[in-house]
N, C-alpha and C positions, 0 to 999 in steps of 0.2 A: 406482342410487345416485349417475351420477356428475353427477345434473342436482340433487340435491339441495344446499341451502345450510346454511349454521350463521354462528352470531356467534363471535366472538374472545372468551375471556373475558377480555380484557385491556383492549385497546382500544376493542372494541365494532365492529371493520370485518367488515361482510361478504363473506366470500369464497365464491367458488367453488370445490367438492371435487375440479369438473376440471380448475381451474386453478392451479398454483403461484404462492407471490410470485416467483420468480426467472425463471417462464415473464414474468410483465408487467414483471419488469425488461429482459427478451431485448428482448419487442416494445416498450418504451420504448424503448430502446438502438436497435433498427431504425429506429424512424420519426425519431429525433434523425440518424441515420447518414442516412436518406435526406433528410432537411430539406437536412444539409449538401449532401449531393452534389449536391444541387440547386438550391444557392445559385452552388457552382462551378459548376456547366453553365450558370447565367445567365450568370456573367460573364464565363468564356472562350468560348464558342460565338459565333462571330460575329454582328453584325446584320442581319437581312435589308433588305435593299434592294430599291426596284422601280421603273421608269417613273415617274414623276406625271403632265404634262401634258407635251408636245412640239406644235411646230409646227418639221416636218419638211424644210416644200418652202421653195426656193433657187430665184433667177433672176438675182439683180443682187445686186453689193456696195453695203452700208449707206453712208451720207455717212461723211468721216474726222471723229474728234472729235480738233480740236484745240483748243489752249489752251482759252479759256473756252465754247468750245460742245462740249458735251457730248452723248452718244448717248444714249435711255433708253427702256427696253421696258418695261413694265409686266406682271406677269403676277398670278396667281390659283393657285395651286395647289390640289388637289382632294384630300388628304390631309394629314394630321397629318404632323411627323416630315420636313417639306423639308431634304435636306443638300445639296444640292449642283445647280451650273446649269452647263449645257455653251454656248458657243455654238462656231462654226466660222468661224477668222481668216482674214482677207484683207488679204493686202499688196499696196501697192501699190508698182510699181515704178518707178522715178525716170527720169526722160527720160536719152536717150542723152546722154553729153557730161556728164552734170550727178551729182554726187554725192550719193550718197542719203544722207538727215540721220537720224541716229539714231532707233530707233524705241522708243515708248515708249508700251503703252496700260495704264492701269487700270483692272480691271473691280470694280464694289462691289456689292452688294445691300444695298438699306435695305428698312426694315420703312414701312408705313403711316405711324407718326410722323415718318418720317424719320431714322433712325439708322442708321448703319452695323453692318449685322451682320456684313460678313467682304467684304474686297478684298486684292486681289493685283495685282501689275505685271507683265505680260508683254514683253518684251525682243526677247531671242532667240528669234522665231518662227515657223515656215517658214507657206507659204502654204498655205492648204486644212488648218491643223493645228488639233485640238482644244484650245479655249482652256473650261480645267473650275476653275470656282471651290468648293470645298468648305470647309462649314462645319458647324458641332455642330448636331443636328438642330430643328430649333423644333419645340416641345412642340404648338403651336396653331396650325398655317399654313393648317391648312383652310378655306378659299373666304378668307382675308385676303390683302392685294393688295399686292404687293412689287413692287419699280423694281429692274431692272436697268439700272446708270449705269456708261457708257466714255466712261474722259476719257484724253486724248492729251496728250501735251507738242507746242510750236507744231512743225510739220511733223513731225508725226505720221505714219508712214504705214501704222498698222493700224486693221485694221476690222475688221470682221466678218458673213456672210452674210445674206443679207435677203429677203423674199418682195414681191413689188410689189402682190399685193392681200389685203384685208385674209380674211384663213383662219381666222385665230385672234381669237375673238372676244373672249377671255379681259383683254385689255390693249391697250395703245396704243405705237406707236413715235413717240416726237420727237426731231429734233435742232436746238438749239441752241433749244425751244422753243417749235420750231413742227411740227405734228403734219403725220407724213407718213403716204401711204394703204403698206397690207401693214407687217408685223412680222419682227421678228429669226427667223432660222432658231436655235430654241433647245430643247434637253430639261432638264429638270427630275426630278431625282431624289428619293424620299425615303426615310428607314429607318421600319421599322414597330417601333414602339415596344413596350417591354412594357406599359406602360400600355392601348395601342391592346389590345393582343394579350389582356387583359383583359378586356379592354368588351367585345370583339366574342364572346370566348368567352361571356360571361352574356348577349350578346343571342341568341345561339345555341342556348343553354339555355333561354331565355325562350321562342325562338319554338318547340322540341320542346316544352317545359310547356304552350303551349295546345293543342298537337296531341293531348297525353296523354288529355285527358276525352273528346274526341269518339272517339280508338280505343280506349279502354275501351267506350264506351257501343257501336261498333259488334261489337268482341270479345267482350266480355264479358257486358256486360249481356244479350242476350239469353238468353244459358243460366245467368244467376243468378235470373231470372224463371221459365223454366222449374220451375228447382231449387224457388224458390217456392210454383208453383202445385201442384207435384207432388214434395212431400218426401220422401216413400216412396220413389221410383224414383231418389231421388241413391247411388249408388253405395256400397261400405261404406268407411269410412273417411274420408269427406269432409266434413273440416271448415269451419269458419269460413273459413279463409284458401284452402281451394279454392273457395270457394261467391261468395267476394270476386274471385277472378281470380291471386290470388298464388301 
């Protein structure tokens, strides 16, 4: 009896005899309770971060950018979601006798078009010390081609570490706008977006869905054909949805 149905003689809704209204108000009330909690789990669980691209190896400190000649590395990132670029400072230190002039470098990232997306001034900064520019993630940096540009105040004396041959095929180093062989020792970080984290799960899905027919047809399909040619022998109780593989 409890698979059987009936109409409302009121409203005309059909229900189920094994179901209560106040059972589907529970499981309404749950899946509204888990929406929520899952709205907060987006938004206080941190973002994941990971590597993007790095060009690692160091042998010689970069030229100094001062006043109008500027330093610039070009990079490429290989994921969505770029926040943040490291490089590693090198100070130079002021001849004996002679007093060191204040040091003063800024590091910017512009986009393709040329716009500043996030600069910072570094000061106070010991030598060999991580110089980390961090900014809000860009939605779309995958394979588009961003300038990392240090400008210096005139006797300047930071810099930052540099490879003498070219490793990184990804971009170009110039100073003062003339291109020099090897590139900036630099890492490059990004966050994996939920957007990202979206796409990749339906292409995830997509590529199990084509897996799905070929191991049905090597699971199943043979003993639905069986079942076919030899009806009698399918076992008792075996319905449609066994005969299907379900």
């Amino acid at each position: 009896m409890g698979g059987h149905r009936f109409k409302s003689p009121t409203r005309g809704t059909v229900y189920n005899r094994g179901v209560s209204p106040r059972a589907n108000h529970v499981l309404l009330a749950a899946v509204c309770l888990a929406a929520v909690v899952a709205a907060i789990w987006l938004a206080i669980v941190p973002a994941l971060t990971a590597v993007d691209v790095e060009q690692p190896r160091l042998n010689q400190a970069a030229p100094l950018p001062q006043g109008e000649a500027e330093l610039t590395q070009t990079l490429r990132p290989a994921h969505n979601g770029l926040s943040a670029v490291e490089l590693l400072a090198v100070r130079y230190e002021a001849p004996a006798g002679v007093a060191a002039a204040p040091a003063a470098l800024t590091v910017e990232l512009r986009d393709a078009a040329g716009c500043i997306i996030a600069a910072e001034t570094f000061t106070t900064v010991a030598h060999n010390a991580p110089l980390t520019l961090r900014f809000a993630p860009q939605p779309r940096s995958a394979g588009q081609v961003y300038t990392l540009a240090l400008r210096g105040t005139r006797g300047n004396a930071l810099s930052a570490w540099a490879y003498g041959l070219d490793g990184y095929t990804g971009g170009d180093l110039q100073h003062d706008g003339v291109r020099l062989p090897g590139d900036l020792r630099f890492t490059t970080t990004y966050t994996y977006l939920w957007a990202d984290v979206a796409r990749d799960a339906l292409r995830m899905v997509g590529r199990l869905g084509r897996l799905a027919l070929p191991a049905w047809l090597v699971l199943f399909a043979p003993g639905l054909l069986l079942l076919s040619l030899a009806p009698r022998a399918a076992p008792a109780g075996s319905g449609r949805a066994a005969r299907w593989g379900a």
